[in-house]
N, C-alpha and C positions, 0 to 999 in steps of 0.2 A: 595138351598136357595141363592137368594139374596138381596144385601142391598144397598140402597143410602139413602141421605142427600139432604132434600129440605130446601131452607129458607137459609139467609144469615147468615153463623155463626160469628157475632161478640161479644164483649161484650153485655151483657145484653139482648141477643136476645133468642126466642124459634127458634129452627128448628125441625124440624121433621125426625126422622129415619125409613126408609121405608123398611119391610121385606117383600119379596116376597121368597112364600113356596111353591114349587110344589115337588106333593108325586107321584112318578112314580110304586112305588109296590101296589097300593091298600090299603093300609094303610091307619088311620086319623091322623092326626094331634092331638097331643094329648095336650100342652102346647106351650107358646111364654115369655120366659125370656129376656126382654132387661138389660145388667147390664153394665159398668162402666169397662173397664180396670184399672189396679192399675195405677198410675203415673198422674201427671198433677194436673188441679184444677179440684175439683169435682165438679159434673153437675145433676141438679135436675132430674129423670128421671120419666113421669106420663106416665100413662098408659103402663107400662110395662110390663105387659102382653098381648099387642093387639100386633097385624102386625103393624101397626104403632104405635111409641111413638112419646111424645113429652118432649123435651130435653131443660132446660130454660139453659142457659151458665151464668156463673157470672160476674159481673162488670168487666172492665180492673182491677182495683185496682189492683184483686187476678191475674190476671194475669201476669200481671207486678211485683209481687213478687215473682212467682214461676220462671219464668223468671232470675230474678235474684239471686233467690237458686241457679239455676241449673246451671250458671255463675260464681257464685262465689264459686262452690265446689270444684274446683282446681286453681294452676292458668293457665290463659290460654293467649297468643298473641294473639292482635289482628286480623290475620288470622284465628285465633279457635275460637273466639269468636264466628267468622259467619258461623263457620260451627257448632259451636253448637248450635248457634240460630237457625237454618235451623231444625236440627236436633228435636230440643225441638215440633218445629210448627208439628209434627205430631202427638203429644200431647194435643195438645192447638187450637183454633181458628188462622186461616190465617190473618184473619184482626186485630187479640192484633201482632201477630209477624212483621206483617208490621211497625206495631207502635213501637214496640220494637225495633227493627232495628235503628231507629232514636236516641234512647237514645245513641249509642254508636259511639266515633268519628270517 
């Protein structure tokens, strides 16, 4: 199996998760579960059981909160800051972290 992401992930955007299934023993395909890793802001997921779903992402708002959870659970210099921000965006949309970045001096 594999998986990509079409469609620009920003705030407030649908993108698409694209599963590609090839069954090499003869076997069918019997289900398609798209779900949510834990962590981050949560993300509308329809058609989740098809090869493709479609994934609505939430406002900046939520993002720019979680963001600053995740910021403020220890304290950290300004060096760690940005490698926690870095860190977070694997979590979250590329384009809230871009923006994110900017809040901080």
């Amino acid at each position: 199996m594999s998986t990509a992401l079409t469609g620009d992930p920003a705030p407030d955007a649908v993108v698409q998760a694209v599963g590609t299934i090839e069954i090499l023993d003869g076997s069918s395909l019997v289900s398609v579960a798209w779900t949510q890793e834990p962590g981050g802001v949560a993300v509308q997921i329809a058609n989740a059981d098809q090869e493709t779903a479609d994934v609505t992402l939430p406002g900046d708002t939520l993002y720019k909160d979680e963001l600053i959870k995740i910021l403020g659970s220890r304290r950290l210099t300004r060096p760690r800051i940005f490698r926690r921000v870095s860190r977070s965006c694997r979590a979250i949309s590329t384009a809230a972290c871009r923006t994110a970045t900017r809040w901080w001096p």
